[in-house]
Every structure is written in structure tokens, then in C-alpha cells.
PLY file of the C-alpha trace (Angstrom):
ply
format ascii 1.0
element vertex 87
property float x
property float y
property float z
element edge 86
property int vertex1
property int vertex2
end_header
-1.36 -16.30 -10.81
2.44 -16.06 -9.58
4.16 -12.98 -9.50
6.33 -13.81 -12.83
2.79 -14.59 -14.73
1.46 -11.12 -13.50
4.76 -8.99 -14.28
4.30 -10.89 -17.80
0.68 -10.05 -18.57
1.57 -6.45 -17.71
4.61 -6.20 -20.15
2.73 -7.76 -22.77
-0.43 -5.54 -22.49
2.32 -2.86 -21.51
3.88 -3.05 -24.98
0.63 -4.24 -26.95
-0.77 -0.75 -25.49
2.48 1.35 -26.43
2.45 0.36 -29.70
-0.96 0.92 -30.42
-0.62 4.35 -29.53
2.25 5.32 -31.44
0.23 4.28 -34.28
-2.50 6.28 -33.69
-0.33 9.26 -32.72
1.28 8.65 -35.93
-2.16 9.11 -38.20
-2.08 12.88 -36.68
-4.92 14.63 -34.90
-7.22 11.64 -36.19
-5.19 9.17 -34.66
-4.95 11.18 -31.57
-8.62 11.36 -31.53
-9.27 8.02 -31.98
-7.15 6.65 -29.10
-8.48 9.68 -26.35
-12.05 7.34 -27.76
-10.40 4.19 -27.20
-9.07 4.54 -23.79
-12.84 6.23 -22.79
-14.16 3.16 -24.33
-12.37 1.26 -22.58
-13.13 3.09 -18.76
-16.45 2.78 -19.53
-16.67 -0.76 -20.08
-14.20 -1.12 -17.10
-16.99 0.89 -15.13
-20.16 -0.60 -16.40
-19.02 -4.17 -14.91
-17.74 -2.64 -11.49
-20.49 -4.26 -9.28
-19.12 -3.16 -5.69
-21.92 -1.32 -3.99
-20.94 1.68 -2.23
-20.89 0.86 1.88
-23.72 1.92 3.72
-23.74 4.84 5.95
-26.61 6.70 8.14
-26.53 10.69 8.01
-26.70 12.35 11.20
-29.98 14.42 11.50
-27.60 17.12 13.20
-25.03 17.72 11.07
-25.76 15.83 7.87
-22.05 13.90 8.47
-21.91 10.33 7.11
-21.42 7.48 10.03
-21.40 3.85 9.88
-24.89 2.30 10.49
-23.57 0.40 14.13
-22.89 3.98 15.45
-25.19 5.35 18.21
-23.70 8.82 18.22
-22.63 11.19 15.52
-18.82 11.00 15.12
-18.61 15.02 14.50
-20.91 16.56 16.59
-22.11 13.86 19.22
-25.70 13.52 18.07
-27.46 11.24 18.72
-27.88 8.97 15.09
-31.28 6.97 16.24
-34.56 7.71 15.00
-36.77 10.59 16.45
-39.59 8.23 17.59
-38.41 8.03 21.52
-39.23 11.42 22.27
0 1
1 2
2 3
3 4
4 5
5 6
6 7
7 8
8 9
9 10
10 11
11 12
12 13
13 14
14 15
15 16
16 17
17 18
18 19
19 20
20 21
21 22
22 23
23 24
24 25
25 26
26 27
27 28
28 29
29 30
30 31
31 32
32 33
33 34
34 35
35 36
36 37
37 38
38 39
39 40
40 41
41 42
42 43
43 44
44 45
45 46
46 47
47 48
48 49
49 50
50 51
51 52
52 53
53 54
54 55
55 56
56 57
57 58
58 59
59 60
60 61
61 62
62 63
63 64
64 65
65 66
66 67
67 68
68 69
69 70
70 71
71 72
72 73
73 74
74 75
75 76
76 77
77 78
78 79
79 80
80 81
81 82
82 83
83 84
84 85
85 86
């Protein structure tokens, strides 16, 4: 999508959003109930398809600080981050 297509599918979702809430805001406490439900509906939906995996990381045995797998040493306290099988 161009830039103009994305600045319009945010105004239109932008307005289709603000309008929807003033009429819930206008049914009262109900109203205002029932849009705090639809925007947590809506995050959890969001949420439930979010299929990045969180990156890998290897704790160090020393300090418990998370480091990138390729490290050899702990980037805190030095350690070293390979198993305890060589000694």
C-alpha cells in the first residue's frame, strides 16, 4: 500500500472508531462498559494471532543474565556460558 492508501485506512477506521465510542459513551455507564469490553476484545484477538516467537537466549549459570545463544562469555559478569561437561 502507498502512503495516501495507509493515511486513508487510518482516517477511516480513525473516525469509524470515534464515532462508535461516542455512542457508547452516550448510553452512560453501560455504554462505557461495553466499549472498555470491546477494545479488550479486540487486544485479545489482536494477541491470540501474534505468532512471533520470542528470540532465544541462554542464561548464564553465574549470574542468571540473559545472552544471545552465539555468546561464549556472559555479557555481565564474564562467565563462561558453555556447558559444565569440560571440567
Amino acid at each position: 500500500m502507498d502512503r495516501f492508501s495507509t493515511f486513508l485506512v487510518y482516517v477511516l477506521v480513525g473516525f469509524s472508531v470515534f464515532f462508535l465510542a461516542i455512542f457508547f459513551f452516550s448510553l452512560g455507564p453501560l455504554g462505557l462498559f461495553l466499549f472498555a469490553f470491546l477494545v479488550l476484545l479486540v487486544v485479545a484477538i489482536r494477541s491470540r494471532n501474534d505468532t512471533a516467537e520470542p528470540p532465544v537466549r541462554t542464561n548464564c549459570p553465574g549470574c542468571g543474565a540473559p545472552n544471545d545463544p552465539n555468546r561464549d562469555r556472559c555479557k555481565h559478569c564474564n562467565s563462561p556460558l558453555g556447558t559444565a561437561d569440560s571440567d
